[in-house]
C-alpha positions, 0 to 999 in steps of 0.5 A: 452833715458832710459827705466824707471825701477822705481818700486815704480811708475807703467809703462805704460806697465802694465796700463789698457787700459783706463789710458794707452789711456789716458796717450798716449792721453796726450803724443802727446797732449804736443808733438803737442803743443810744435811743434805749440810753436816751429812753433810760436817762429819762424814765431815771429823771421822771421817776426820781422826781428830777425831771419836774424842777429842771422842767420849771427852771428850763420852763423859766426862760424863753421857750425859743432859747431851748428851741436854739439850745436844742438846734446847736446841740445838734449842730455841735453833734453832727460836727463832733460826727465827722471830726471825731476819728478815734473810737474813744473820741465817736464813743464820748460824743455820741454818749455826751450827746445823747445826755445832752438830749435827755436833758433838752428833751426834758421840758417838752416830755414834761409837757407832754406827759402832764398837760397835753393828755395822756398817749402823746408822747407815745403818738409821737414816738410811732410817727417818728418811727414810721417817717424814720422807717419811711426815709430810710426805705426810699434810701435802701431801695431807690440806693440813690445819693441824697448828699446834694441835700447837704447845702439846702440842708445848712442853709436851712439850719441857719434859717431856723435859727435865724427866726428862733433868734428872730422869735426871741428879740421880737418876742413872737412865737413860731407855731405848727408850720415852724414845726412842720417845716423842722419836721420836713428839714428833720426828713430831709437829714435823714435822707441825707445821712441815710445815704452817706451811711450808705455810700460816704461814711469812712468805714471806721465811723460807725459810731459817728454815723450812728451820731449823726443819724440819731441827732436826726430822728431827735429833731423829727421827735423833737418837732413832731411831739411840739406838733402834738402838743400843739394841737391839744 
């Protein structure tokens, strides 16, 4: 999650408001498809019965080795976001990542879907979406640059993983406020990311922005559903 300084491509920052409404447009058209493609994978896996052996063989190692799966994925995510510059190359990071995702996702909707009550998964969808819709008001309305967030942001990563590497050598678990301090660095992406959408994006990386944004709202559902479950 950089801010882009490339200066022989032009920022969204200094795009009229036409082409900056329609790269914005553009943007969170491909975040919304790669949350239906995510959606689709899943409803594919769990009505064809596959979904239950992957959640047991995934379930089979220590639950903090598919926390750290799950943050590296997106790390590698959100650095395919800024490497990636073809259309062709943004295009198969966001759909390898998105299969990645439904893949990780799968033992906690598991989870979720068969011993932690009925209308989790469901409550945890809406939470994320109105945190998201949240963030991401306070960047359009306030136009304010977040990307100082970036190095409290990776030093906060490297924190999480820390502990998660921490979790699995000293076998200790990390409960609701490791979940809500994730939900709080998964916020705090999104603001980040909001405003590099807004202001830094290079205007031929839409696709990566998309990336990198739905990596974000991923880590905020990802917490937030652990945070339910947690409670029942």
């Amino acid at each position: 999650m950089e801010a882009y300084a490339q200066e022989t491509i032009i920022p969204t920052g200094v795009l009229d408001t036409a082409e900056r409404a329609a790269f914005i447009m553009r943007t969170y058209i491909h975040l919304f498809g790669a949350i239906l493609l995510f959606a689709a994978i899943e409803v594919m896996l769990f009505r064809t019965g596959l979904a239950a052996p992957m959640a047991e063989a995934m379930l089979g190692v220590n639950w903090l080795l598919v926390l750290g799966g799950f943050m590296v994925v997106s790390w590698f995510a959100s650095r395919a976001a800024h490497r990636a510059e073809s259309k062709a190359s943004q295009y198969a990071a966001l759909i390898g990542f998105v299969i990645a995702e439904a893949i990780i996702f799968v033992p906690l909707l598991f989870i979720a879907a068969y011993y932690a009550g009925p209308g989790v998964i469901n409550s945890a969808a809406w939470v994320t979406l109105l945190g998201f819709s949240g963030l991401t008001a306070v960047v359009f309305f306030t136009r304010k640059d977040f990307s100082f967030l970036g190095g409290m942001l990776r030093w906060a990563f490297v924190m999480a993983l820390v502990m998660i590497v921490a979790g699995v050598l000293f076998n200790f678990e990390l409960g609701t406020f490791f979940s809500v301090g994730m939900i709080a660095l998964a916020g705090g992406a999104i603001l980040y990311d909001t405003s590099n959408i807004l202001l830094h994006y290079p205007e031929d990386r839409y696709v990566g922005a998309a990336l990198e944004l739905f990596a974000s709202v991923a880590l905020m559902f990802w917490y937030v559903l652990r945070l339910f479950i947690g409670r029942r």
